[in-house]
C-alpha positions in Angstrom: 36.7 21.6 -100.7 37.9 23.6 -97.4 34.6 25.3 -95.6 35.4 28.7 -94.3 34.4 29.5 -90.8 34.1 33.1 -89.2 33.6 33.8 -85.7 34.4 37.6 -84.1 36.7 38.2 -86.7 38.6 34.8 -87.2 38.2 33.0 -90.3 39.2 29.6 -89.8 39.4 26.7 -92.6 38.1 22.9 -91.8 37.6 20.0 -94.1 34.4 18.5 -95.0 33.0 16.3 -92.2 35.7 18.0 -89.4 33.3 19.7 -86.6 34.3 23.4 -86.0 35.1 24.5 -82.5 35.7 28.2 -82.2 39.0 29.4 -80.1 38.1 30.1 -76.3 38.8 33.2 -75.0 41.3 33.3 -72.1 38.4 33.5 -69.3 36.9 29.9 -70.4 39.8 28.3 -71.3 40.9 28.8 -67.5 37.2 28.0 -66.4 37.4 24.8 -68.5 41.2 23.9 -67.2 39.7 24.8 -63.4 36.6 22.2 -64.2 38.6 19.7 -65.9 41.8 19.6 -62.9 38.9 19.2 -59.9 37.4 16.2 -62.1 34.0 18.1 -61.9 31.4 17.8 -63.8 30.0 20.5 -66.0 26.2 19.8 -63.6 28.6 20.4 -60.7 30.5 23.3 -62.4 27.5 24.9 -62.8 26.2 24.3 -59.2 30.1 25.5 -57.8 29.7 29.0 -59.8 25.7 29.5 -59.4 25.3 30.0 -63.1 23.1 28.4 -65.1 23.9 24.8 -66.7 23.6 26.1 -70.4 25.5 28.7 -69.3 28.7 26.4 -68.9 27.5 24.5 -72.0 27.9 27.5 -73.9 31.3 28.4 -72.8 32.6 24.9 -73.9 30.9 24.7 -76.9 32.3 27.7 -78.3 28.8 29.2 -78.5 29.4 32.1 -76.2 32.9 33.5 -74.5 33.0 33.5 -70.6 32.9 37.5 -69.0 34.9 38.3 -66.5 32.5 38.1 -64.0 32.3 34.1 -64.4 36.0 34.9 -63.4 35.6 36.1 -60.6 32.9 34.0 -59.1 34.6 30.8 -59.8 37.8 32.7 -57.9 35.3 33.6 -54.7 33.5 29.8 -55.2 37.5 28.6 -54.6 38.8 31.2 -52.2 41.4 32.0 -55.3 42.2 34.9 -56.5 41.6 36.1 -59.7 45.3 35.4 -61.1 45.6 31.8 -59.4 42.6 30.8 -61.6 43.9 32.1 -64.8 47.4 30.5 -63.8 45.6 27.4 -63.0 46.9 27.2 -59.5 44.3 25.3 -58.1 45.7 21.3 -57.2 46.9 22.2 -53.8 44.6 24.9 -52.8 42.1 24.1 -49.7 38.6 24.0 -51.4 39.6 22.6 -54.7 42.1 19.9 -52.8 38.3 19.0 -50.9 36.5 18.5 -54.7 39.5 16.6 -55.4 39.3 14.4 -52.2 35.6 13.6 -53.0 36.2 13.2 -56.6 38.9 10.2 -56.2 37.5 8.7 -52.8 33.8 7.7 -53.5 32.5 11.2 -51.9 28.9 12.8 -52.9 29.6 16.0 -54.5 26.5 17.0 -53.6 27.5 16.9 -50.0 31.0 19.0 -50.7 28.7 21.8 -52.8 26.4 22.5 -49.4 29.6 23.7 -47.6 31.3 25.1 -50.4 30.4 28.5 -50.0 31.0 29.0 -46.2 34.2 26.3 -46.6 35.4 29.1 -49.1 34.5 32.1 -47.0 36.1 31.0 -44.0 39.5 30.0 -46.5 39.4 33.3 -47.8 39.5 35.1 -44.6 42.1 32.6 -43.2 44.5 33.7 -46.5 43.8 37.3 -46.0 44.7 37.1 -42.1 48.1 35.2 -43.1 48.9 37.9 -45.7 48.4 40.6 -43.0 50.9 39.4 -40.9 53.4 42.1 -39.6 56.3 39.6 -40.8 56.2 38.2 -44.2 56.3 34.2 -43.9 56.1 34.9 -40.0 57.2 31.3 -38.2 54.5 29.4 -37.7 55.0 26.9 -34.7 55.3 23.3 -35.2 52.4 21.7 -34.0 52.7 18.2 -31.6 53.1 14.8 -33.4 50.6 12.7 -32.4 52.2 8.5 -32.2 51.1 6.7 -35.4 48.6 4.1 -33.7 47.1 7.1 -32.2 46.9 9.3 -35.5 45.2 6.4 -37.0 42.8 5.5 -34.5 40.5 2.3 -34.0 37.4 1.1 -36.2 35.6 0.4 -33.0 34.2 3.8 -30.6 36.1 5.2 -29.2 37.7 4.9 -32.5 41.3 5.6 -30.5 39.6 8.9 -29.4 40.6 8.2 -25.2 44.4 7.3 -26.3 44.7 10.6 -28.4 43.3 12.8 -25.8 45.6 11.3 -22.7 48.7 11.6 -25.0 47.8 15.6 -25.6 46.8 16.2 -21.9 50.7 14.9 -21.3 52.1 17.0 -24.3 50.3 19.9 -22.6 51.3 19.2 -19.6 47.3 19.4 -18.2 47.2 18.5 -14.9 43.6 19.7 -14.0 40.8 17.5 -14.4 39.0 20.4 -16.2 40.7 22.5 -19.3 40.5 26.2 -17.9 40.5 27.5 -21.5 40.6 26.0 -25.1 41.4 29.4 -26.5 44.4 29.6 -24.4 45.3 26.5 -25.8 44.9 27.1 -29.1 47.2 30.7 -28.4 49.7 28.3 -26.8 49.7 26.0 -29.8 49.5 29.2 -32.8 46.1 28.2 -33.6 44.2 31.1 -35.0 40.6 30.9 -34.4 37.9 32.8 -36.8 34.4 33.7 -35.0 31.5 33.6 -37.6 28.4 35.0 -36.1 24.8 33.1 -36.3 23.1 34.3 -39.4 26.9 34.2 -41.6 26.7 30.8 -42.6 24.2 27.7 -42.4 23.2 26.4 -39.5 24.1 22.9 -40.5 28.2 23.4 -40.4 29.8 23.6 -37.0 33.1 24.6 -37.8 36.2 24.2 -40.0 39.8 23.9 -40.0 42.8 24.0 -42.1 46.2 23.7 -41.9 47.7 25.9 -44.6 49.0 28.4 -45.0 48.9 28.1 -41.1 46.5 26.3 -38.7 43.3 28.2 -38.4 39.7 26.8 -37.3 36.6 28.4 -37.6 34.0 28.6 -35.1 30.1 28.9 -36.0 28.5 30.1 -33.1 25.3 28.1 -34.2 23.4 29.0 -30.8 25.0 32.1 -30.2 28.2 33.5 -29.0 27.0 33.3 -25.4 26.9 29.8 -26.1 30.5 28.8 -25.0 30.1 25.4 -23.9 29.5 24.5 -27.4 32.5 26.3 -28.0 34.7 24.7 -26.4 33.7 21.4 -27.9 33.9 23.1 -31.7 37.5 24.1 -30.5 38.5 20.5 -29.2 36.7 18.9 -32.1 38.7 20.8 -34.8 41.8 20.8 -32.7 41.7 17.0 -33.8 41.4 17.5 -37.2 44.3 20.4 -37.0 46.3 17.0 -35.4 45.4 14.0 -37.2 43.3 14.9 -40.6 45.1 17.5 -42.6 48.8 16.0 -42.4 50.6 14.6 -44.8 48.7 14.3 -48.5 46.1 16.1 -47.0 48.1 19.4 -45.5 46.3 22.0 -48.4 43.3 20.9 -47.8 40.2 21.9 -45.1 38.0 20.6 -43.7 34.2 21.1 -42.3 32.5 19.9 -39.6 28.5 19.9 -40.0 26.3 20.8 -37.1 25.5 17.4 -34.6 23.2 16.5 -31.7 24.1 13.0 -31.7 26.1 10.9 -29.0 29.6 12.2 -29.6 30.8 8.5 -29.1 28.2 6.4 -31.2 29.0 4.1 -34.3 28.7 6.3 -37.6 25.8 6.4 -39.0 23.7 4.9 -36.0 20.3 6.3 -34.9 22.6 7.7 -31.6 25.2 9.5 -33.8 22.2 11.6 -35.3 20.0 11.8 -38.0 22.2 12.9 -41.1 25.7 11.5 -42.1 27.5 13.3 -44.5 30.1 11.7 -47.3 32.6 13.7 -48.2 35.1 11.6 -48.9 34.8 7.6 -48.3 36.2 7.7 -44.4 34.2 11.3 -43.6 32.1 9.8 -41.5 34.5 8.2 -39.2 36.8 11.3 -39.2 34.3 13.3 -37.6 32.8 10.8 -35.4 36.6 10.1 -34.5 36.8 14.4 -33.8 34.0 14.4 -31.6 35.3 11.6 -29.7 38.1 13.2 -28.8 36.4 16.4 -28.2 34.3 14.8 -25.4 37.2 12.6 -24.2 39.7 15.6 -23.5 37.2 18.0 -21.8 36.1 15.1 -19.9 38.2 12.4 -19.2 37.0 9.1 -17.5 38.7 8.9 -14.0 37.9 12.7 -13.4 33.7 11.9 -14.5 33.9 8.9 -12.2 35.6 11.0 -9.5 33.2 14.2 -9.6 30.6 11.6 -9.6 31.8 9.5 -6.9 28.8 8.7 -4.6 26.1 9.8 -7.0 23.3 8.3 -8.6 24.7 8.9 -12.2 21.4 9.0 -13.9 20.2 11.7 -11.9 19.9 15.1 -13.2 21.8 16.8 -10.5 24.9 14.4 -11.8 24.4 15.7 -15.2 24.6 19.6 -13.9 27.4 18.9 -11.5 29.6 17.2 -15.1 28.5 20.2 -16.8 29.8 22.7 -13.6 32.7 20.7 -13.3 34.0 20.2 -17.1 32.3 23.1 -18.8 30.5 21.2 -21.4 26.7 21.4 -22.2 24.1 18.7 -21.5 24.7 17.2 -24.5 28.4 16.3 -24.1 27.6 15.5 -20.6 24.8 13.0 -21.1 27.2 11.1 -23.1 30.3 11.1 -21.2 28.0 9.7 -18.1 26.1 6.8 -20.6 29.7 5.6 -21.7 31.7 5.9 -18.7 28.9 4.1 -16.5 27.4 1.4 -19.4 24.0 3.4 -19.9 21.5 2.4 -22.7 20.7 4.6 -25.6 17.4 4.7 -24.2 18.3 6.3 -21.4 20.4 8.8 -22.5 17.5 9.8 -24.7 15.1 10.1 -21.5 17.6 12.0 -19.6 17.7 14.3 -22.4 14.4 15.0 -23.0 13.1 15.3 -19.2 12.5 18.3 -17.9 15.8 20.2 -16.6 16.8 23.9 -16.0 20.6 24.9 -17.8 22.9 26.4 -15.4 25.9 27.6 -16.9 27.6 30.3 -16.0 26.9 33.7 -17.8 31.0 34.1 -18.2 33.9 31.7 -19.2 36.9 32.0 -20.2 35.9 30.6 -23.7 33.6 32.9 -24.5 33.6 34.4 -28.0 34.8 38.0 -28.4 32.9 40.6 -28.2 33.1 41.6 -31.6 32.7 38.6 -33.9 31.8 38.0 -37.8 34.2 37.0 -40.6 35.3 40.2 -41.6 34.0 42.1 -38.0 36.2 40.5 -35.9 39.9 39.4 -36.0 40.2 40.2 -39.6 38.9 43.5 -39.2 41.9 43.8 -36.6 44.8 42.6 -38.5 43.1 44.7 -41.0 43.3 48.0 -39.0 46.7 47.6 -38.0 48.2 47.0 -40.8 46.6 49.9 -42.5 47.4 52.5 -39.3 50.9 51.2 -39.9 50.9 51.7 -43.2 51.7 47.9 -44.3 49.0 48.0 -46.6 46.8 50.5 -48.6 43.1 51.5 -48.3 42.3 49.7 -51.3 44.1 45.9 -50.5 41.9 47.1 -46.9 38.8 46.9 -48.9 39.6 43.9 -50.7 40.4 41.8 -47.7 36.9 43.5 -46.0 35.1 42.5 -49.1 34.5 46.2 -49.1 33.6 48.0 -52.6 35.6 50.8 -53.0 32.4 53.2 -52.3 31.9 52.2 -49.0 33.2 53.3 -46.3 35.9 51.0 -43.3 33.9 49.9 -40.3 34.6 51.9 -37.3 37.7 50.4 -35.4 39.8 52.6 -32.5 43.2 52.2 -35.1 41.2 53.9 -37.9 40.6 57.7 -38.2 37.9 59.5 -40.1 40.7 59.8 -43.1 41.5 56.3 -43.3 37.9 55.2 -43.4 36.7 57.2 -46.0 35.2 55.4 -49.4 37.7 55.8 -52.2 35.1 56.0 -54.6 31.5 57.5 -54.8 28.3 55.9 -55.5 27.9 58.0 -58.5 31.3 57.3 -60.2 30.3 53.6 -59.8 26.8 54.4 -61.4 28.1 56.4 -64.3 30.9 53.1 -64.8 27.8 50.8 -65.5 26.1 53.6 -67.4 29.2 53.6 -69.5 29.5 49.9 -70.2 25.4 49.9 -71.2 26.3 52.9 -73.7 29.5 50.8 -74.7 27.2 47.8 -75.6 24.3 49.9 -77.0 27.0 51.2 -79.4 26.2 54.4 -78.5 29.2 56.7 -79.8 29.6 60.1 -79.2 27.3 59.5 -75.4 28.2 59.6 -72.3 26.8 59.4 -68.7 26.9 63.2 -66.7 25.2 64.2 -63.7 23.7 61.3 -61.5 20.8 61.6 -58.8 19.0 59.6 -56.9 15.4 58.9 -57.8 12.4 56.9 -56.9 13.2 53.8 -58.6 16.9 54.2 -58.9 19.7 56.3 -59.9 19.1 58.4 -62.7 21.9 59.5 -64.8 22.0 62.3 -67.6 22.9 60.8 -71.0 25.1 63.7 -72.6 26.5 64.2 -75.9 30.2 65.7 -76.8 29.0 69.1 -76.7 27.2 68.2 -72.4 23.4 68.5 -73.3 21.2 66.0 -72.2 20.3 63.7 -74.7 18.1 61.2 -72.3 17.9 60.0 -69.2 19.1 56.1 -67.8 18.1 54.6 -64.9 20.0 52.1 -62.9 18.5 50.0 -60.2 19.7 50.5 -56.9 21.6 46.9 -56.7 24.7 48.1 -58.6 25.7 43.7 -58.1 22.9 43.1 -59.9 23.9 45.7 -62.5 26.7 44.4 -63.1 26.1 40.9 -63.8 23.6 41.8 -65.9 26.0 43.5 -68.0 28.2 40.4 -68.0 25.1 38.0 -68.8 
C-alpha cells in the first residue's frame, strides 16, 4: 500500500521499502551540482563554504533547504557570481579549474583549501578589473611563445630554468646585464599586476597568476611594499607561470605561489628548497621550483654574476652586496646565484646567510609598489573611479566590485566627488531590513520595524503596529554580517 509523504506542502507517494528523498530547492540543487562537477567531497565542501559539515549533510539529505546565503558564499569561495553558480558555470572557471586539477592529478585538497580564499580574492578582483575596461572585450596582446623543449623544461635543476630565461632576454630584446624594471615589463607585455598589502592575505602565499580572462599576477608584499627586491622576484617568478603553466588545458585556471626562503635552484623537496612543499597537483612542486629558477636566472644571468664578480673572493660578503647593487635582488636570490654559478656547498650558502651582514638597498627602485596598494585600494579602486566619473558604470555595480555594502560610503579618490561617494543606503534602512525578516520568521503579522537608534548594546528599533504605536522594542547587534547569517542559519 502507497505511504504518503508531506514535506512544505508536497505530498508525495512511495512504495513500501522505496526511501523518500524530498525535492531540493533550487539553492542546493546548484550547491550539490557545484560539489559534485569539482569532484569534492562533502568534508571538503564544507571546508570550501566555512559551514558546518552537518550543515551540507542536511542540504543533501533533504532534511533542510539551502538559504541564500550558502549561495552566495559558495559564489565568493569560487570568485563566481551568484548566477554562474546557479547556471552551473563552473568547469572552466579559475578556482574551480584548480579543485579540478587536484582532484584528477593526485593533489592534497587540503593544500588547495589553504589558498582558496586569497586564490579567490585575487580572481575576483582580476574579473572585476577586466569588466571595467573602457572597451568591452578590449584586445588583449598575445603574449611570446616560449620553444616547446623550453616550455617543458628539464627533470634536473635548473629544470631548463637558464634556457627559458636567455630565450626571453632575446624576445625582449634585453641587452643590459641588469633588468631596469619588471613592471615595465610586464606594461610592455599587458600584464596587469594586483598589489595586496601585508595583513590582506596569509603570509604563506607569495603571489598568483592567471591567464584568463587576461594575464594578471598578484603580488603579496609579504615584507612590505618597501620591499621591492622581493618584488621583482614575485614578478619574474609569476611571469613564468603566465608563460609556461596556464597554456593550453590549463588557460582558465590560476595559480599560487606559497611564500619560500629556500635556494631558488635546489631539487624539490630538499632540505635547500625549504622546509614545506606543497601538492597541489602531482608536478606542483616542480612547477614552482621550475618558476623560481627562472626568476633568479633572468634577474641574474651567469656570465653577468661571473663578470661583476670578476676578481672577487665570491664568498665574501662584499660579493654578495655588490650582486645585490648590481642585479636588484635580495640576499637571498643573491646567495644562490653566487653558490650555483661558482660550485658552493649547501653549507656554505647557509653560513653566508646567517653571518652577520648589514642590507643596503636602495630606499627607491623603479619596482617599487604603488603608493596606494590593497585589493580593492589600489588599481581596482582606479578602474573603479573612472569608470564611474565617466559614467560607464553605476554607484551600485561601484559598490559591488569594492565589496562595498550599499551603506557605506566610496573611498576617497581625486575622480570621485562628495556626490558620487555617498552611501546609497543608510544604516538604519539595513537595520529595519533584518528587523523585518526576524518579524517575517516570528510570524509576527500586522508588525513592523519604525524608528531605529543607536544604543549601548546595539541598534534598537521600535516594533510598531498598523496603526504606528510602539508595541516593543528589538535590538540588533552591531555586526549587521552576523545578523544576517543568523537569519539564514
Amino acid at each position: 500500500m502507497p505511504i504518503v509523504n508531506s514535506r512544505g506542502g508536497i505530498v508525495v507517494f512511495t512504495e513500501p521499502g522505496v526511501s523518500y528523498i524530498p525535492p531540493m530547492n533550487a539553492v542546493t540543487r546548484a550547491l550539490r551540482a557545484v560539489r559534485e562537477a569539482m569532484r569534492l567531497d562533502q568534508v571538503t565542501f564544507a571546508a570550501l563554504l566555512n559551514v558546518d559539515l552537518t550543515e551540507v549533510q542536511a542540504w543533501e539529505s533533504g532534511t533542510r533547504d539551502a538559504r541564500s546565503s550558502a549561495l552566495v558564499r559558495c559564489a565568493r569561495a569560487l570568485a563566481l557570481t551568484v548566477e554562474e553558480v546557479l547556471a552551473g558555470e563552473i568547469r572552466h572557471a579559475s578556482v574551480p579549474s584548480l579543485f579540478l586539477r587536484a582532484t584528477g592529478h593526485e593533489g592534497r585538497l587540503s593544500d588547495v583549501l589553504e589558498f582558496s580564499s586569497d586564490l579567490a580574492l585575487f580572481v575576483e578582483v582580476a574579473r572585476a578589473l577586466d569588466r571595467l575596461q573602457p572597451v568591452a572585450g578590449a584586445h588583449v596582446p598575445p603574449l611570446p611563445a616560449p620553444p616547446v623543449d623550453a616550455q617543458w623544461g628539464t627533470g634536473e635543476a635548473p629544470y631548463g630554468a637558464d634556457a627559458l630565461a636567455v630565450w626571453l632576454r632575446t624576445q625582449l630584446d634585453i641587452t643590459t646585464e641588469s633588468i631596469p624594471s619588471m613592471r615595465a615589463i610586464y606594461e610592455r607585455l599587458g600584464i596587469g599586476i594586483v598589489w595586496a598589502r601585508q595583513e590582506e592575505m596569509s603570509p604563506s602565499l607569495d603571489g598568483a597568476s592567471l591567464r584568463a580572462p587576461r594575464p594578471t599576477v598578484l603580488v603579496h608584499l609579504v615584507e612590505g611594499s618597501a620591499c621591492w627586491w622581493r618584488t621583482r622576484m614575485t614578478l619574474a617568478h609569476e611571469l613564468c607561470h603566465i608563460l609556461c603553466d596556464l597554456t593550453d588545458e590549463h588557460r582558465n585556471s590560476a595559480l599560487v605561489s606559497p611564500a619560500s626562503t629556500g635556494d631558488a635552484e635546489a631539487a624539490p623537496g630538499s632540505r635547500a628548497a625549504g622546509a614545506r612543499t606543497y601538492r597541489l597537483f602531482k608536478n606542483f612542486a616542480w612547477i614552482e621550483q621550475r618558476a623560481s629558477a627562472f626568476a633568479s636566472h633572468f634577474l641574474v644571468p651567469d656570465h653577468a654574476l661571473r663578470s661583476v664578480l670578476s676578481g672577487r673572493d665570491p664568498v665574501a660578503e662584499d660579493s654578495v652586496t655588490a650582486v645585490c647593487t648590481a642585479f636588484g635582488v635580495g640576499r637571498i636570490t643573491a646567495v644562490s646565484r653566487i653558490k650555483h654559478v661558482f660550485g658552493l656547498s649547501e653549507d656554505l650558502r647557509l653560513h653566508m646567510l646567517r653571518r652577520p651582514h648589514e642590507e643596503r638597498h636602495a630606499r627607491w627602485h623603479p619596482d617599487l609598489a604603488p603608493p596606494r596598494c590593497g585589493l580593492r585600494a589600489g588599481v581596482l579602486l582606479d578602474e573603479v573611479a573612472s569608470a564611474l566619473a565617466q559614467g560607464r558604470i553605476d554607484r551600485v555595480e561601484a559598490h559591488r566590485a569594492l565589496g562595498l555594502a550599499l551603506h557605506e560610503a566610496l573611498p576617497e579618490h581625486p575622480e570621485l566627488s562628495a556626490s558620487l561617494r555617498a552611501p546609497l543606503r543608510s544604516v538604519s534602512d539595513n537595520v529595519r531590513d533584518i528587523a523585518r525578516v526576524a518579524l517575517s520568521r516570528a510570524g509576527a503579522s500586522g508588525l513592523r520595524p519604525g524608528e531605529v537608534r543607536r544604543g549601548e548594546a546595539g541598534w534598537c528599533v521600535n516594533i510598531v503596529d498598523t496603526a504606528g504605536r510602539t508595541v516593543r522594542e528589538h535590538v540588533i547587534s552591531f555586526d549587521l554580517e552576523a545578523e544576517r547569517d543568523k537569519l539564514s542559519a
